[in-house]
N, C-alpha and C positions, 0 to 999 in steps of 0.2 A: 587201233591207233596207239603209238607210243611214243616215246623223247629219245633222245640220244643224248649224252652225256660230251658237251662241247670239250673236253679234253680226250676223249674217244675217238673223237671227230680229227684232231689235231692229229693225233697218232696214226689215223689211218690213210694221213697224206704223206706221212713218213716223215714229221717234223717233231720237233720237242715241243715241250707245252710250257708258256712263262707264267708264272706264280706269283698273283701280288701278293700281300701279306698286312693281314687290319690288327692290326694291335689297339686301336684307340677308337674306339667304334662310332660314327655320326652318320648322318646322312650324307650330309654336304662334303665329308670327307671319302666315303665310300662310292660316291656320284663322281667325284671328280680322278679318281682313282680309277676306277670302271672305264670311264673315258679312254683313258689313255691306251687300251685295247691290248690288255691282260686276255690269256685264254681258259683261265680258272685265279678266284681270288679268296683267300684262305681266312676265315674271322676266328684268331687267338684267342682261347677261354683258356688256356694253360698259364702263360704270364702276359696275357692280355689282359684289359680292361672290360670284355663281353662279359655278359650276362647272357641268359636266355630272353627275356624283351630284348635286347638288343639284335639278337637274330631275327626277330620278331621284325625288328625296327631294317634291319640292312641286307636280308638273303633277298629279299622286293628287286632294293636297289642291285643288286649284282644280277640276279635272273635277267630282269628287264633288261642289260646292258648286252645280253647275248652271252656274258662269263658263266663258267661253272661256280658256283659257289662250295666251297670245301670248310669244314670246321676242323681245327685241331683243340678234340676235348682236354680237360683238366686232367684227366689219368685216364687208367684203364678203365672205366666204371659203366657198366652195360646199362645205366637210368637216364646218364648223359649222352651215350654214344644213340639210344633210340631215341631220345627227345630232338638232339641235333636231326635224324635224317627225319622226324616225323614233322620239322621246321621246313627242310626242304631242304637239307643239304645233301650233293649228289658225290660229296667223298667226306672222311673221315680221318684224320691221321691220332693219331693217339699217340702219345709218348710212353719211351722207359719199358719199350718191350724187350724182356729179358730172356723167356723161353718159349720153348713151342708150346706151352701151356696157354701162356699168356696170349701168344699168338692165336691160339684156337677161339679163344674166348671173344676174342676180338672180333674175329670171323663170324661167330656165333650171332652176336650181339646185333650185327651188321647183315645178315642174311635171313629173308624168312624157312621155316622147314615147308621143305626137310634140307636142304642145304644150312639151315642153321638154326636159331632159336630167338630171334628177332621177333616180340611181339607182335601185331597188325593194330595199326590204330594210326595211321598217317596224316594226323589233324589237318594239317595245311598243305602237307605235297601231292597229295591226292588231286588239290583244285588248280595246281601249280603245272605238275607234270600230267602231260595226257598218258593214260593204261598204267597207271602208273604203279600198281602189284604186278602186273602181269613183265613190266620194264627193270623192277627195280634192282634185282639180285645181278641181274647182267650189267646195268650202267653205274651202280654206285658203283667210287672206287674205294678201295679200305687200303689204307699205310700205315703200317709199322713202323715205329720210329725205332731205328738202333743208334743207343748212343751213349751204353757202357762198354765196358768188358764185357761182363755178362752177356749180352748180348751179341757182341761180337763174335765171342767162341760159341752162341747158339746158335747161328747165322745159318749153317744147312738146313738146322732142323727147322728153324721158322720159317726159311724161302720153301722150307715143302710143304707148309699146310694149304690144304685146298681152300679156294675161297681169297687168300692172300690176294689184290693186285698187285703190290709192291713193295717196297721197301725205301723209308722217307731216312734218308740221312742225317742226322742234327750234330753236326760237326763243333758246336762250344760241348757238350757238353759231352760227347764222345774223345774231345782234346780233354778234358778235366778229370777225364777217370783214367786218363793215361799219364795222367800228374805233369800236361798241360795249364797253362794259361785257356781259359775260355776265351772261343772269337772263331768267326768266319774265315772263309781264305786261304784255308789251311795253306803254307808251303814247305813246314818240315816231311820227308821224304817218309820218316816211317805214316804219318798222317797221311798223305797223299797214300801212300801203300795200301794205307787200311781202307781210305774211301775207295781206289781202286778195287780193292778183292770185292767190298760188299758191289757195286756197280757190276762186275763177272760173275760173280754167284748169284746176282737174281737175274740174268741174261742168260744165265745156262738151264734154269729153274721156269724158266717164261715169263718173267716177274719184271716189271719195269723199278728204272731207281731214279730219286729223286734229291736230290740236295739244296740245303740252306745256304745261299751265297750274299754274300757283303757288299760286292761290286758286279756290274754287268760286264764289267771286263773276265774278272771269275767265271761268273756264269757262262760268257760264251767261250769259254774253253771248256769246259765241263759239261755243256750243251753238245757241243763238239768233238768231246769226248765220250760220247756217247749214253751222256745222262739224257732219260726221258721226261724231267719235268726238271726246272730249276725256280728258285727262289727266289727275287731278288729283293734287300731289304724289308723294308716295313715303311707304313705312313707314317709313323712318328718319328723313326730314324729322318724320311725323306723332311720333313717340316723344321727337324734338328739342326739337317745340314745344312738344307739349303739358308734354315735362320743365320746361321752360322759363317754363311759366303756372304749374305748380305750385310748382314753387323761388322764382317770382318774388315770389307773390300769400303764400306762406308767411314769406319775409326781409321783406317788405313791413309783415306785422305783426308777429315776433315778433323780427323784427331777426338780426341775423347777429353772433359771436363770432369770434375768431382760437382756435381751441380749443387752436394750438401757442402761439402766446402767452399765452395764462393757463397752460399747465403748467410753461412754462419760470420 
């Protein structure tokens, strides 16, 4: 008996796979999120608000929804990356991969040997996913984030380490090392250039690619364009905005009061 990895599953119908994104972790926020029929949903511990209880508390809520559940750890750090998959998460993205070093490591951390150096000790994915050692090296997926220079000029040598599934775009902050403005969307020409090359260089590699988009109108071009998973906001973004049509479209007609200045 074994699992398949529900973004697996997507790519082997020959479509893209959509990416929520939990920055702000609850139940009721990750339940209602799930809902909405995400094909993997991603719990931020890098400039999220997760904890590990809070994995504890919401990979529940995403598995049951039939979503892949994915962690993007704090760093490179092989004590996070085994804890996340030994929670149950069935991908990994890690930030600020700058070489093939770091890339290996990654790999390492995330595979058992001999394919890698992944301790054994899967507290809770074991009761989660069926066969689940004999599954796991094949359906986790592991991403590399590039999104310096650094990284960019290593970009062959990381889409060749074995063990890589792909390569996770993080577009603010690969704009900021190129003495950009941080932000999604990209539509200056050399940015767009740069997401294009890495997108070709892990499609000539075997490597799927992946980007962080701001709008779903982004994303379905860039879906379109032959990215394999895309990203679309965050739950705190989505609660921001929408707060934000509502309060807007509301002062719009009924107008806005100083309610301290008329009591004083």
């Amino acid at each position: 008996m074994s699992f398949r990895n529900p973004v697996r599953a997507v790519w082997d119908e020959g479509r893209p796979a959509l990416n929520g994104w939990i920055a702000a972790p609850s139940v009721l926020g990750v339940q209602a999120m799930a809902a909405a029929g995400w094909d993997a949903m991603t719990v931020d511990m890098q400039h999220g608000t997760a904890d590990y209880n809070d994995l504890l508390t919401v990979l529940p809520v995403i598995e049951s929804s039939g979503v892949a559940p994915m962690v993007r750890v704090p760093w490179l750090d092989e004590a996070a990356i085994m804890r996340a998959l030994d929670a149950g998460a069935l991908g990994i993205i890690a930030p600020m991969i700058d070489t093939r070093d770091d890339a290996v490591r990654l790999v390492d951390a995330c595979r058992y040997p001999p394919a890698g150096r992944r301790s054994f000790g899967p507290v809770r994915s074991r009761l989660v996913w069926p066969g689940y050692f004999e599954s796991a090296d094949r359906e986790i997926l592991v991403w590399a984030m590039i999104e310096t220079q650094e990284g960019l000029a290593a970009l062959e040598e990381i889409a060749s380490v074995p063990g890589l599934d792909g390569i996770y775009i993080g577009p603010a902050d690969l704009s900021l090392s190129h003495g950009l403005a941080p932000g999604f969307d990209r539509q200056e020409p050399e940015m767009r250039t740069r997401i294009d090359r890495i997108r070709d260089v892990c499609h000539s590699k075997g490597l799927r690619c992946a980007l962080h988009c701001g709008t779903v109108e982004y994303a379905l071009e860039a879906a379109e364009g032959g990215m394999d998973l895309v990203t679309v906001g965050s739950d705190a973004r989505f609660i921001e905005q929408s707060s934000q049509i509502v309060c807007s479209k509301f002062r719009d007609r009924i107008g806005s009061t100083d309610a301290g200045a008329e009591q004083s």
